[in-house]
C-alpha positions as CSV (number, residue, x, y, z in Angstrom):
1,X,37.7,-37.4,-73.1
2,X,39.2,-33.9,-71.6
3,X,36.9,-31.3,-70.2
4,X,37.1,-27.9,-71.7
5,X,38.1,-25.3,-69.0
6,X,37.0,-21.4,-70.1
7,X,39.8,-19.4,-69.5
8,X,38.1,-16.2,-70.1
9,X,40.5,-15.2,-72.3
10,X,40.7,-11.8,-73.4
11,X,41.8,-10.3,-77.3
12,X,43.4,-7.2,-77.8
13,X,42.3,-5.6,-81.4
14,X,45.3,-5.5,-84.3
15,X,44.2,-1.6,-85.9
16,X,46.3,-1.9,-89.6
17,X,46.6,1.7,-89.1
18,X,49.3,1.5,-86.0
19,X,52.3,0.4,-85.1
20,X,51.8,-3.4,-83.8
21,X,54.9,-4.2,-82.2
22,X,54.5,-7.5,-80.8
23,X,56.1,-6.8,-77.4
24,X,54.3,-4.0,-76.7
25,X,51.3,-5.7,-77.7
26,X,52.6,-8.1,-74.6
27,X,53.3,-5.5,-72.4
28,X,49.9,-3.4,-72.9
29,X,48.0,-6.9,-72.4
30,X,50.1,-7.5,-69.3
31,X,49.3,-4.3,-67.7
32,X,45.7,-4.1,-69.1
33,X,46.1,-1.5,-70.8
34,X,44.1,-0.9,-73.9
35,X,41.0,-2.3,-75.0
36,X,40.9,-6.0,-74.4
37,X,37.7,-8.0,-76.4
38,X,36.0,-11.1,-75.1
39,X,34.7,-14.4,-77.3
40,X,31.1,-12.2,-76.8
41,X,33.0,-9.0,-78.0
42,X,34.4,-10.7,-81.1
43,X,31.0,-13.0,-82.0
44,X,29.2,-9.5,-82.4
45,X,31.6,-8.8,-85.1
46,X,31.0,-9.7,-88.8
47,X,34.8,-11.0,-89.3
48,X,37.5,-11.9,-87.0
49,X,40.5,-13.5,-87.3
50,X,42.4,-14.8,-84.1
51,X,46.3,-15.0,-84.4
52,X,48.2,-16.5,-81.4
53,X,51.4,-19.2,-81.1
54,X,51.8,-23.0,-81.7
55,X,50.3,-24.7,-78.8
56,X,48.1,-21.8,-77.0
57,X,45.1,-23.6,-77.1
58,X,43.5,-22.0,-79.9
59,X,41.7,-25.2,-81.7
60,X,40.5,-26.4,-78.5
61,X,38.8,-23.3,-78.0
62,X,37.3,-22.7,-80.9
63,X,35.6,-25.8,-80.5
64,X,34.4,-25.5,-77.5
65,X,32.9,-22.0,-78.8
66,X,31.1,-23.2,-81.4
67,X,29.6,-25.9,-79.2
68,X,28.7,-23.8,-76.8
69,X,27.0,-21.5,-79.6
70,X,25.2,-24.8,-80.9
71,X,23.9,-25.5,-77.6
72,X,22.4,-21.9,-77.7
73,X,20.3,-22.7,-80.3
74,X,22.9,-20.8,-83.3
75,X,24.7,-21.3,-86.1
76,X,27.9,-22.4,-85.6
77,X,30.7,-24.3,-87.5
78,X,34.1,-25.4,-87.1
79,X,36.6,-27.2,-89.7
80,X,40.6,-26.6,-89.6
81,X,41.9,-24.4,-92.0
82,X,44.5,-26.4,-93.3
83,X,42.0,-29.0,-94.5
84,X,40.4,-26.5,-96.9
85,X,42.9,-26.3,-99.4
86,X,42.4,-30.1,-100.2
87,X,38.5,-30.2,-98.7
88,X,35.9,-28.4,-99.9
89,X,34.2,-26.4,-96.6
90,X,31.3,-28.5,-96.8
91,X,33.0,-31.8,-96.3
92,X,35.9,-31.0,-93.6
93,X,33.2,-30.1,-91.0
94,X,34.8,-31.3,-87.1
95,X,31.7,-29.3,-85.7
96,X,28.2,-29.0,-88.4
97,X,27.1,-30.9,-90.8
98,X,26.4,-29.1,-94.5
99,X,23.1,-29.2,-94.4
100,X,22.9,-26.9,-91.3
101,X,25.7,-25.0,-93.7
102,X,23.4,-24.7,-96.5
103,X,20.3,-23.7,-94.1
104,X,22.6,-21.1,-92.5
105,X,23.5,-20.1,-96.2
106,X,20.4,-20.0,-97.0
C-alpha cells in the first residue's frame, strides 16, 4: 500500500469568456499570477471539473479527497469516468456504496 502525500496543489479557474491559451495558463501559474483555487476553494463550489495531463496524479488525488471528506463525516463518492458509459453510477463505486448514494440523493 502507498501513502498519499498532499501536495497542496493549487487550480487556476478556465473563464469560457477569455482567451485560455494553455502556455500562458503555464506561465501565470508559474509566476502566481492570477487567482489560484484550492481542493477547499473548488469543494465550495456546486460543479467542477478538473482537467490536467496523463499521469499528473489526478485519480490518486481524487481519492484521497473523497476519503478525507468521508472521514469528516460528508458525502463523498468516487467512480472513474470511463466505467460509466458501461456501469451505471451506482455500481462502479471505487469510494461509496449506493446506499450512501441514494441517502445523499435523498
Amino acid at each position: 500500500m502507498t501513502n498519499y502525500i498532499d501536495l497542496d496543489r493549487k487550480f487556476l479557474p478556465i473563464e469560457a469568456d477569455k482567451e485560455n491559451d494553455p502556455e500562458s495558463i503555464r506561465m501565470m501559474f508559474a509566476f502566481g499570477i492570477g487567482p489560484q483555487l484550492s481542493w477547499d476553494n473548488l469543494l465550495e463550489k456546486y460543479r467542477t471539473v478538473i482537467i490536467a495531463e496523463p499521469g499528473t496524479g489526478k485519480t490518486e488525488e481524487f481519492q484521497a479527497v473523497a476519503n478525507r471528506l468521508r472521514e469528516d463525516g460528508k458525502p463523498a463518492f468516487f467512480c472513474r469516468i470511463e466505467l460509466l458509459p458501461e456501469l451505471d453510477i451506482r455500481s462502479s463505486f471505487y469510494i461509496g456504496t449506493s446506499e450512501e448514494f441514494d441517502n445523499w440523493l435523498a
